[in-house]
Backbone as XML, in Angstrom:
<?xml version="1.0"?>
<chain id="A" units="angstrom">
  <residue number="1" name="UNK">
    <atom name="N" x="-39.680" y="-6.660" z="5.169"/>
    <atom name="CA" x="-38.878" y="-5.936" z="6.132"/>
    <atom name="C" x="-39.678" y="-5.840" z="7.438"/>
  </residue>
  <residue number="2" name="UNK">
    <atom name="N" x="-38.717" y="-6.222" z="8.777"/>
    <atom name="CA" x="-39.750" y="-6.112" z="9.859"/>
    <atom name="C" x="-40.154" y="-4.914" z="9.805"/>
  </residue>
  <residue number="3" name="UNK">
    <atom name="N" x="-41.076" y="-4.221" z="11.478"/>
    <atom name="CA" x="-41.778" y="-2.906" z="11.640"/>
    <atom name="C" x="-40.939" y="-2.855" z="12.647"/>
  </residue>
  <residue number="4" name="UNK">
    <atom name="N" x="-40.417" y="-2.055" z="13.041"/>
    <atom name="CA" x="-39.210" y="-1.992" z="14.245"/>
    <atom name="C" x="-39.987" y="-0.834" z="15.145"/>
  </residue>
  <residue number="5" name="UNK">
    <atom name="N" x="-40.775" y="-1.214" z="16.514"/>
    <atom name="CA" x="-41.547" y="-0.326" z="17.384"/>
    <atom name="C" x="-40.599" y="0.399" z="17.929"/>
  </residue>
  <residue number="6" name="UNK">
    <atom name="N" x="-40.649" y="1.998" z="18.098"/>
    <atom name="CA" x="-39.885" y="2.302" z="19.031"/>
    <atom name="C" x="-40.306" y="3.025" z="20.170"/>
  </residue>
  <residue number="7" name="UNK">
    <atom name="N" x="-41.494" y="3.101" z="19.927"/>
    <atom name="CA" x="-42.247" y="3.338" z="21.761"/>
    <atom name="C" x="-41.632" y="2.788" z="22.709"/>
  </residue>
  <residue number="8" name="UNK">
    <atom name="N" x="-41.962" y="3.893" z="24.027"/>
    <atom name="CA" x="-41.236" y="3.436" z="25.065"/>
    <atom name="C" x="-41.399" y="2.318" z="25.901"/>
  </residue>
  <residue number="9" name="UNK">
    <atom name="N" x="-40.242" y="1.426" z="26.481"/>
    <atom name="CA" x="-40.896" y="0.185" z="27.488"/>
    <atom name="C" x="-41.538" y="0.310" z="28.749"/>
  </residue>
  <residue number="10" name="UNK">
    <atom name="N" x="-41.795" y="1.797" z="29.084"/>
    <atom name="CA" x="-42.099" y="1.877" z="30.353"/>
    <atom name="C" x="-42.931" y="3.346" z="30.464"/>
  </residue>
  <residue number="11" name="UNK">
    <atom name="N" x="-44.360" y="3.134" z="30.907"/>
    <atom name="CA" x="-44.924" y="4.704" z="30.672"/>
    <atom name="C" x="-44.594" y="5.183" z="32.423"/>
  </residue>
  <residue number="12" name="UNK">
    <atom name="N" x="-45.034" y="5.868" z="32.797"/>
    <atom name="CA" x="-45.094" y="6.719" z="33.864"/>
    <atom name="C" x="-46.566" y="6.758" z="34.471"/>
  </residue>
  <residue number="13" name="UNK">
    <atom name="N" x="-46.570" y="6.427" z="35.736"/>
    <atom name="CA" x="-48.013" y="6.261" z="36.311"/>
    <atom name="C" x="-49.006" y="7.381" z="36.086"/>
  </residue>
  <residue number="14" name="UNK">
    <atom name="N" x="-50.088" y="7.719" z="35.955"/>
    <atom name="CA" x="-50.823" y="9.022" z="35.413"/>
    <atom name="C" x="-50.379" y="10.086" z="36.143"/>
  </residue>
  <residue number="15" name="UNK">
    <atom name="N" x="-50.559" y="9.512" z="38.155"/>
    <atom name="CA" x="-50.167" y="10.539" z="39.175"/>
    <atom name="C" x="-49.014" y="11.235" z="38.465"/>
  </residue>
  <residue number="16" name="UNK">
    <atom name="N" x="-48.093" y="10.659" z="38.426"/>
    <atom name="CA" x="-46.795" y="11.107" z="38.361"/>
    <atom name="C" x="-46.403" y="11.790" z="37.145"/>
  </residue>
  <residue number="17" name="UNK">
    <atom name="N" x="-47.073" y="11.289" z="35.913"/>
    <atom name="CA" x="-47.026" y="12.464" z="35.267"/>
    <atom name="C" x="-48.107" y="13.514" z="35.172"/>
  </residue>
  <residue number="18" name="UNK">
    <atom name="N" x="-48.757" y="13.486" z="35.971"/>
    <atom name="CA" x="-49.810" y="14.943" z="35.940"/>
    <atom name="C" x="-48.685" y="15.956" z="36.845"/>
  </residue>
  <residue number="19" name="UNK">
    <atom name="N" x="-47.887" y="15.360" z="37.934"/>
    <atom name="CA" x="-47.458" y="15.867" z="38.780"/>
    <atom name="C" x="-46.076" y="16.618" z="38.303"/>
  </residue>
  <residue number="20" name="UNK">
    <atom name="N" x="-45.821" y="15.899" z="37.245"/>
    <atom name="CA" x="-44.625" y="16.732" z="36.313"/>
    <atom name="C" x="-44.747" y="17.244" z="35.542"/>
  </residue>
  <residue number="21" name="UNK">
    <atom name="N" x="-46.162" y="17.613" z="35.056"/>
    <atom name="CA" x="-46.931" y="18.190" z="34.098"/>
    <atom name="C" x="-47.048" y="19.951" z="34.941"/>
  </residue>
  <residue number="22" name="UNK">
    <atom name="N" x="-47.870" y="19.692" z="35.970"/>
    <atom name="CA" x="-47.885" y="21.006" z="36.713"/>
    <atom name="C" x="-46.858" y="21.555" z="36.944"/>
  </residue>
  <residue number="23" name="UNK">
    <atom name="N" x="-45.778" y="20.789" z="37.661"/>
    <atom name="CA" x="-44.110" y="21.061" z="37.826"/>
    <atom name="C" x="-43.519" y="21.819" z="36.913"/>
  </residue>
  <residue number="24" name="UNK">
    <atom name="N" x="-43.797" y="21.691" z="35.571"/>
    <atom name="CA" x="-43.320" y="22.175" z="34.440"/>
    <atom name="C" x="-43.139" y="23.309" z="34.307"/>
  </residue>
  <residue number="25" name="UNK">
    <atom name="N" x="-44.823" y="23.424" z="34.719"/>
    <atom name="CA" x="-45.837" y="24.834" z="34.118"/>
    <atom name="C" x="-45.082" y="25.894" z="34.854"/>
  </residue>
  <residue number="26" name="UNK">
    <atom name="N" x="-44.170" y="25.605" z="36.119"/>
    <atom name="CA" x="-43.801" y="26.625" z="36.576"/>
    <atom name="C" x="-42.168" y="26.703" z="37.055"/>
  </residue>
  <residue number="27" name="UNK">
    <atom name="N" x="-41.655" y="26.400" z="36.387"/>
    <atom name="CA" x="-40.182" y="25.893" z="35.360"/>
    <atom name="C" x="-39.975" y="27.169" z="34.628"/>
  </residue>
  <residue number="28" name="UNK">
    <atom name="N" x="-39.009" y="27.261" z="34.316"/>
    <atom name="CA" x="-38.730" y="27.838" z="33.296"/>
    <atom name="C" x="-38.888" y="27.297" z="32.110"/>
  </residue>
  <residue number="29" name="UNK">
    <atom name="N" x="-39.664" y="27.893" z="30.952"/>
    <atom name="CA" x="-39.871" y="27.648" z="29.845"/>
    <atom name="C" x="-41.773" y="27.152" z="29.606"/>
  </residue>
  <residue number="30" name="UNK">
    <atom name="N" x="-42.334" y="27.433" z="31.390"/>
    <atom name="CA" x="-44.048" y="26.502" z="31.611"/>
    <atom name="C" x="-44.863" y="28.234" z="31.038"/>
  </residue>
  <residue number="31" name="UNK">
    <atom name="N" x="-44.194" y="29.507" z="31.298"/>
    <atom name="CA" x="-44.994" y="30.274" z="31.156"/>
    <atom name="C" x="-44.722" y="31.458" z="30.545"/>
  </residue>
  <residue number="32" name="UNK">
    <atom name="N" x="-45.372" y="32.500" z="30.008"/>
    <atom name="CA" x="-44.587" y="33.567" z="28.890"/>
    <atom name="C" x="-43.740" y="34.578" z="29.859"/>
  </residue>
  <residue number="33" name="UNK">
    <atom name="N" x="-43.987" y="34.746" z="31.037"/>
    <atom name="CA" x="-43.601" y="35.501" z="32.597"/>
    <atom name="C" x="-42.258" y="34.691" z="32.887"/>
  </residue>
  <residue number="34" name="UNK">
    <atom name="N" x="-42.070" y="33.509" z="32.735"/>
    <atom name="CA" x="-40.820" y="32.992" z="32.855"/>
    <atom name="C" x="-40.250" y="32.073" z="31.976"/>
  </residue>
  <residue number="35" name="UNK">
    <atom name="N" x="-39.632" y="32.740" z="30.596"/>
    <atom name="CA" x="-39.454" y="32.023" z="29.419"/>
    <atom name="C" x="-38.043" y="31.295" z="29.909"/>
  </residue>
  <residue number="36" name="UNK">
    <atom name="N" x="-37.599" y="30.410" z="29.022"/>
    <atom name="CA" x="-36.422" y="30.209" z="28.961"/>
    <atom name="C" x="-35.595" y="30.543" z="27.743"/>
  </residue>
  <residue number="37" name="UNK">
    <atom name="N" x="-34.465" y="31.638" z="28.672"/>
    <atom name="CA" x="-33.806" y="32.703" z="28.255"/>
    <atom name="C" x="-32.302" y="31.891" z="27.283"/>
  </residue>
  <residue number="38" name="UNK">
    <atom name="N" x="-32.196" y="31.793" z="25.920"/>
    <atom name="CA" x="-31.437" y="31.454" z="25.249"/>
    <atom name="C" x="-30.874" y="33.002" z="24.435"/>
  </residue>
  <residue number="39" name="UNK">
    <atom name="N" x="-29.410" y="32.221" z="24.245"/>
    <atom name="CA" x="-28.497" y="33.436" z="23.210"/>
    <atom name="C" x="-29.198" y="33.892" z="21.617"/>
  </residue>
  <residue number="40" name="UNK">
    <atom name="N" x="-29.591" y="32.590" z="20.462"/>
    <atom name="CA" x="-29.638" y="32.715" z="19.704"/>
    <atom name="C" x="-31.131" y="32.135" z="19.459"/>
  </residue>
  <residue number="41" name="UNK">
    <atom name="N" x="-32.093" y="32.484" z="18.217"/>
    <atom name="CA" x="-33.164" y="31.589" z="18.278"/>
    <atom name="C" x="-32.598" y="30.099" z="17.242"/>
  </residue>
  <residue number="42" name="UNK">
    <atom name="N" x="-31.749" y="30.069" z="16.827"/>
    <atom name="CA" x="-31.417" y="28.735" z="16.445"/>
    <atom name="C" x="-31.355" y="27.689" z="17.928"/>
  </residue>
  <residue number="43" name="UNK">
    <atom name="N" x="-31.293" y="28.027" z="19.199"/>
    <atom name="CA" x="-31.164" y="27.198" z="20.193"/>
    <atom name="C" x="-32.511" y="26.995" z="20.496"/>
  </residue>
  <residue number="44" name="UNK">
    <atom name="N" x="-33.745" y="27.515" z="20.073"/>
    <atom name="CA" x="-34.793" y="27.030" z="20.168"/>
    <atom name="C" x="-35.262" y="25.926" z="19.808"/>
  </residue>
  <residue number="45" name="UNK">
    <atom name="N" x="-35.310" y="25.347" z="18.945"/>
    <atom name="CA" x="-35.449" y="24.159" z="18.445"/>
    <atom name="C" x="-35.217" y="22.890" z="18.925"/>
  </residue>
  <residue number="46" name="UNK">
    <atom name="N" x="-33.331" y="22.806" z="18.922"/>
    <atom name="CA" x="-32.959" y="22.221" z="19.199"/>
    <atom name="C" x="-33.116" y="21.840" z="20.913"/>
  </residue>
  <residue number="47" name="UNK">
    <atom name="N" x="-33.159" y="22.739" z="21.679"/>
    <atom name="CA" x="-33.412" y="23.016" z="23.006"/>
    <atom name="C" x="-34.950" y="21.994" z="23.362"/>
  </residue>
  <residue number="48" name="UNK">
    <atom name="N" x="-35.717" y="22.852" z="22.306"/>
    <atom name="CA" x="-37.078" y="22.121" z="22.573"/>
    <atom name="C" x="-37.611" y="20.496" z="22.007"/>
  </residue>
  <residue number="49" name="UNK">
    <atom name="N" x="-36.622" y="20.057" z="20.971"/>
    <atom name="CA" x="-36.262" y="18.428" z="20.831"/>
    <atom name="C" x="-35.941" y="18.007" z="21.883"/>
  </residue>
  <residue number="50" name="UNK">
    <atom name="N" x="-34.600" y="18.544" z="22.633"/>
    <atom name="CA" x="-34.140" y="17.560" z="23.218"/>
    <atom name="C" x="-34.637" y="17.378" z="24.830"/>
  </residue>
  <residue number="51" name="UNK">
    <atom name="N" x="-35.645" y="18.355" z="24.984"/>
    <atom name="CA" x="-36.238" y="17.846" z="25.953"/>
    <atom name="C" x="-36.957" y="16.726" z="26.119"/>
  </residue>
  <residue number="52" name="UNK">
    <atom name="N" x="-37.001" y="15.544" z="26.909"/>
    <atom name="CA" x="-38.155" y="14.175" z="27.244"/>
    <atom name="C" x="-39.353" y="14.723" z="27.993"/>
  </residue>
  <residue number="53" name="UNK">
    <atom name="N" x="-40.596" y="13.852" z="27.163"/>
    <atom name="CA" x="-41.724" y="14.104" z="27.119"/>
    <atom name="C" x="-41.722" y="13.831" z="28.513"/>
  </residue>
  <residue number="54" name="UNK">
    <atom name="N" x="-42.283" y="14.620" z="29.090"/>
    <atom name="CA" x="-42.960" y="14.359" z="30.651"/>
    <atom name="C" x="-43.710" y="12.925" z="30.960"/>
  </residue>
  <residue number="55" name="UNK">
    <atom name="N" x="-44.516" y="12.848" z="30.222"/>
    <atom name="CA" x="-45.312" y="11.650" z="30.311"/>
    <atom name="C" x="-44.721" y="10.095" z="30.229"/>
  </residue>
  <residue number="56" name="UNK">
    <atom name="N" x="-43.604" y="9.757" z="28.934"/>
    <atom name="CA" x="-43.003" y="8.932" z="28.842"/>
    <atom name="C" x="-41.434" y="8.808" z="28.301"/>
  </residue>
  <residue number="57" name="UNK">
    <atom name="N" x="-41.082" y="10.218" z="28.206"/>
    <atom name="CA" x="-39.725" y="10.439" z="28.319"/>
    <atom name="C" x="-39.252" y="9.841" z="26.751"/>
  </residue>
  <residue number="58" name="UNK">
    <atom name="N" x="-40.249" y="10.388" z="26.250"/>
    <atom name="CA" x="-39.713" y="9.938" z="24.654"/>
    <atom name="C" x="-39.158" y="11.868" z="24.180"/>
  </residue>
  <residue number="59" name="UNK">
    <atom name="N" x="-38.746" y="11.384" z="22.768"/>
    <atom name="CA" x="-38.220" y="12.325" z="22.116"/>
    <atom name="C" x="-40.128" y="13.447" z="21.368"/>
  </residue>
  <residue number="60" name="UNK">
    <atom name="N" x="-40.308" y="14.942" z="21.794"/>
    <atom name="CA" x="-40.777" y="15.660" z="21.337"/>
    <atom name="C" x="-40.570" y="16.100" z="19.450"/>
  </residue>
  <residue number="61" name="UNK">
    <atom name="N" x="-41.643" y="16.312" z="18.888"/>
    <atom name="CA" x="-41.574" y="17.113" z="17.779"/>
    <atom name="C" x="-42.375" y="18.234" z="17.796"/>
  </residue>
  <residue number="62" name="UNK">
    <atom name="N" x="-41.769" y="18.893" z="16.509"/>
    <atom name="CA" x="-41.720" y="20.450" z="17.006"/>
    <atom name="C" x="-43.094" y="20.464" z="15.890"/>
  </residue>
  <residue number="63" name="UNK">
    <atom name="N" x="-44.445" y="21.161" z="16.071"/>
    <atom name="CA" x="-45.429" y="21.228" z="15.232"/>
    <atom name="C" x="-45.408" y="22.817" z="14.815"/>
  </residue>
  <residue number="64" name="UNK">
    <atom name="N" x="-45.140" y="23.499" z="15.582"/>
    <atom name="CA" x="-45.443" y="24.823" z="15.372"/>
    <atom name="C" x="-43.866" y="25.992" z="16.198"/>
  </residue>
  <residue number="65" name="UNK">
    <atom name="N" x="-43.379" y="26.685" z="15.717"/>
    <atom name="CA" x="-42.339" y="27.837" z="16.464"/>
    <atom name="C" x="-42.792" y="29.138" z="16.044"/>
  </residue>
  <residue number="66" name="UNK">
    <atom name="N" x="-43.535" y="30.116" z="16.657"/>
    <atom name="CA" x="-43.904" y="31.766" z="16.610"/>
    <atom name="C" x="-43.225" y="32.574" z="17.497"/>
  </residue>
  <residue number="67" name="UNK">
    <atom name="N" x="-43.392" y="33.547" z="16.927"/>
    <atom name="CA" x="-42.859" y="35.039" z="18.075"/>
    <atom name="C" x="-43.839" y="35.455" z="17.986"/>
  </residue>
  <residue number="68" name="UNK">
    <atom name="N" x="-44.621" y="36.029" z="19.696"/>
    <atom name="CA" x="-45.619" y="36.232" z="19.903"/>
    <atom name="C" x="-45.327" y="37.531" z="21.046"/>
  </residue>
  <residue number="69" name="UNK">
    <atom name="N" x="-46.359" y="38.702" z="21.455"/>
    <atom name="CA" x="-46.067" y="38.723" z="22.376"/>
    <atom name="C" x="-47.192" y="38.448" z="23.546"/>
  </residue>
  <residue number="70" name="UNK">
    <atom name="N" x="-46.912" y="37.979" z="24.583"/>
    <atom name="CA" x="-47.766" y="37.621" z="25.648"/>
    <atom name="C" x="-47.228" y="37.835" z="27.004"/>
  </residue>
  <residue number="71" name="UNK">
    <atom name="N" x="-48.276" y="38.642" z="27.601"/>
    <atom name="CA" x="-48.364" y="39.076" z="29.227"/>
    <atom name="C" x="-47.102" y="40.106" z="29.196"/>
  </residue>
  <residue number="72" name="UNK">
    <atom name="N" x="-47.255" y="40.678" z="27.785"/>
    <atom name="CA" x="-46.166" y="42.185" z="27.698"/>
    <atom name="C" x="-44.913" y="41.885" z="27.752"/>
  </residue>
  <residue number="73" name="UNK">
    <atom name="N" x="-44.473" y="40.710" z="26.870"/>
    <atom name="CA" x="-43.597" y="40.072" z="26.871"/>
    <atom name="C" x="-42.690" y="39.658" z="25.377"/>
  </residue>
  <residue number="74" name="UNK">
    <atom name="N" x="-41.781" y="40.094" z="24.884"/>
    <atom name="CA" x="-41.840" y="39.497" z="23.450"/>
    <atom name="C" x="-41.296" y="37.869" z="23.698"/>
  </residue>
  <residue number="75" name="UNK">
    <atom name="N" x="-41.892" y="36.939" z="23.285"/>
    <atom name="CA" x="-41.513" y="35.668" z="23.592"/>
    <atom name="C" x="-41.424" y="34.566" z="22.151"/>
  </residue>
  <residue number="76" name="UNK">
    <atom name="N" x="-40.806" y="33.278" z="21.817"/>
    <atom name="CA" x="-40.853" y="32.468" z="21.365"/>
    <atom name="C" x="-41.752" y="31.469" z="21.492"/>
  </residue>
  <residue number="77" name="UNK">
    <atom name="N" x="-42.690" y="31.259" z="20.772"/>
    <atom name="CA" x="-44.037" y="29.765" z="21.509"/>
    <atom name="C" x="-43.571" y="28.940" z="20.670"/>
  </residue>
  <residue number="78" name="UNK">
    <atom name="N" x="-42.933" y="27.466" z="21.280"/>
    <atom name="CA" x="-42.900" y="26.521" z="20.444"/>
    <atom name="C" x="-44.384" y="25.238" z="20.728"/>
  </residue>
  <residue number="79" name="UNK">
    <atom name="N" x="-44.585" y="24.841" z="20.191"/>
    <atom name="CA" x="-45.930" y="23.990" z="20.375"/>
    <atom name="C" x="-45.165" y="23.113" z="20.655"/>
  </residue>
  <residue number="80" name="UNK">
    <atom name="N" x="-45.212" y="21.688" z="20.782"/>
    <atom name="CA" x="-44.428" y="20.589" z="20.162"/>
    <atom name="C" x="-45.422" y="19.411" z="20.652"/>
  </residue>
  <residue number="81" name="UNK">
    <atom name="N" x="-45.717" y="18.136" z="20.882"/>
    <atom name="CA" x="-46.064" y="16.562" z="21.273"/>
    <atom name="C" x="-45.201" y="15.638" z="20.703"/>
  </residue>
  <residue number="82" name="UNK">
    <atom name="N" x="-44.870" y="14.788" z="21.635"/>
    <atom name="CA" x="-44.644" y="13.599" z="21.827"/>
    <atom name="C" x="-44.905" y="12.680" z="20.638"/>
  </residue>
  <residue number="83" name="UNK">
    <atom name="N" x="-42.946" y="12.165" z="20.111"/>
    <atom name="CA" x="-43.020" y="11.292" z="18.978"/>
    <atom name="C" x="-44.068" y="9.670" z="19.523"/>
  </residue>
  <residue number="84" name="UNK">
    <atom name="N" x="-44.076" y="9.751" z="20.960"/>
    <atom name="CA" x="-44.425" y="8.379" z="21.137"/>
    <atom name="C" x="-45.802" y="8.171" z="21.662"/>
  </residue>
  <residue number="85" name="UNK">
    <atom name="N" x="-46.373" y="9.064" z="22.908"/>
    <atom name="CA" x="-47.601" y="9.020" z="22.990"/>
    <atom name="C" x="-48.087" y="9.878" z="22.936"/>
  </residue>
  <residue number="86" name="UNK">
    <atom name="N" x="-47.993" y="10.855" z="22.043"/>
    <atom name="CA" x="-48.782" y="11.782" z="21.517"/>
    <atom name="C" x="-48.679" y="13.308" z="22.657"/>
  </residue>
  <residue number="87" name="UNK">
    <atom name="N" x="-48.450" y="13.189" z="23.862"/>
    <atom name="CA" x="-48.090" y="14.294" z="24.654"/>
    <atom name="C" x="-48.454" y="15.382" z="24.295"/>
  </residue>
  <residue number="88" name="UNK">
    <atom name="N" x="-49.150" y="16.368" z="24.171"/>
    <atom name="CA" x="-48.886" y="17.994" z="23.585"/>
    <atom name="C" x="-48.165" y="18.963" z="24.711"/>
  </residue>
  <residue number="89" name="UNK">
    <atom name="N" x="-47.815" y="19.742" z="24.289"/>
    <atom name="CA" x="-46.857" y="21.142" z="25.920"/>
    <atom name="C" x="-46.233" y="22.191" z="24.785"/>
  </residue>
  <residue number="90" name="UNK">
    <atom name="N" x="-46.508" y="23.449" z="25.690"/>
    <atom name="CA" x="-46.233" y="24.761" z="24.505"/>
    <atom name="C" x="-45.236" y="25.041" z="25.750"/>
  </residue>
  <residue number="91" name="UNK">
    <atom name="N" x="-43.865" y="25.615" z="25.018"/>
    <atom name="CA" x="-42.798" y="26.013" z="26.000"/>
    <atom name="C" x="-42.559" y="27.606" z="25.081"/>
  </residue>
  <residue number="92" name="UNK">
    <atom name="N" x="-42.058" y="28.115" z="26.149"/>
    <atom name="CA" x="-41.612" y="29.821" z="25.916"/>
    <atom name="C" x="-40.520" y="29.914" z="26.470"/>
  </residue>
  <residue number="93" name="UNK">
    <atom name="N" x="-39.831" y="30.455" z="25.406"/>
    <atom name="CA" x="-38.301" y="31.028" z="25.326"/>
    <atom name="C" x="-38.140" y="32.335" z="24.960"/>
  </residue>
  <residue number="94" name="UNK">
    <atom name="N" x="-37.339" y="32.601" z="25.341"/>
    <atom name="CA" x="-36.842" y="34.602" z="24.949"/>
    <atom name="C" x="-35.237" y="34.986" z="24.959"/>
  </residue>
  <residue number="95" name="UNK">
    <atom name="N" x="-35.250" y="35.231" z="23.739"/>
    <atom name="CA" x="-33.538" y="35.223" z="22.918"/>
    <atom name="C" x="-33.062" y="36.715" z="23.772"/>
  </residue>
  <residue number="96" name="UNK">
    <atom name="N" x="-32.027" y="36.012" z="24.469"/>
    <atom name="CA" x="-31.225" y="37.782" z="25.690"/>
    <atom name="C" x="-29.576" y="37.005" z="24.806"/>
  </residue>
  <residue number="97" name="UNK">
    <atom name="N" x="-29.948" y="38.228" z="23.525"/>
    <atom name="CA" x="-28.321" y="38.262" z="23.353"/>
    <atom name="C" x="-27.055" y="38.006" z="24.615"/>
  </residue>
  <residue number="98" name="UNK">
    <atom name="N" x="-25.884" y="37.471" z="24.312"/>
    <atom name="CA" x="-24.328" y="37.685" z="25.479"/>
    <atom name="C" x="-24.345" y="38.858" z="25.180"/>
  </residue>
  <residue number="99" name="UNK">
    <atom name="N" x="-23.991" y="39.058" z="26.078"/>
    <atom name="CA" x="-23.084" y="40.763" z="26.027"/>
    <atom name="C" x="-21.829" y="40.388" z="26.801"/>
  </residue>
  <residue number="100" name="UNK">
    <atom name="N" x="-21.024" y="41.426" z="25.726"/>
    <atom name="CA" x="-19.345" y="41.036" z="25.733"/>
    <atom name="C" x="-19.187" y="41.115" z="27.226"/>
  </residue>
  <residue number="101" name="UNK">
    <atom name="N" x="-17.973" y="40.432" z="27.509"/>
    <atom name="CA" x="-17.293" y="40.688" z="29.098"/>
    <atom name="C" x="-16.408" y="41.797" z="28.623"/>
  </residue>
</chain>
């Protein structure tokens, strides 16, 4: 049976991803001060898959998901790196129930 590669055909110059690397950090979801604010924690996960790796825009896996709190904050830390070149990035989320209209 062949080995079927599925790394990406095209990486991203270092500049450019260091430069979307920092970009991130101050994004919503780069710091525990500005999480990204979801309804349910089941949207964590999935939220944090389907983001593309900064570096080469491959698909993330999830290594680690905690509730932590940090900078007086109750927050979600998901760890995750890169199915393709290894990438690591910790994103923070914080579950703000809907409230009815």
């Amino acid at each position: 049976m062949p080995v079927i590669d599925y790394r990406p055909r095209h990486r991203l110059d270092p500049r450019l991803a260091q430069a979307r690397e920092r970009l991130a950090r101050v994004e919503p979801g780069g710091t525990p001060s500005l999480p990204i604010e979801v309804e349910s924690a089941s949207q964590i996960e999935v939220r944090a898959e389907s983001t593309p790796c900064l570096r080469c825009e491959g698909p993330y896996r999830i290594d680690e998901h905690t509730a932590e709190r940090l900078e007086g904050n109750h927050v979600r830390v998901v760890r995750i790196h890169c199915h393709y070149c290894g990438a690591r990035r910790v994103m923070y989320f914080r579950v703000v129930p809907a409230t009815p209209s």
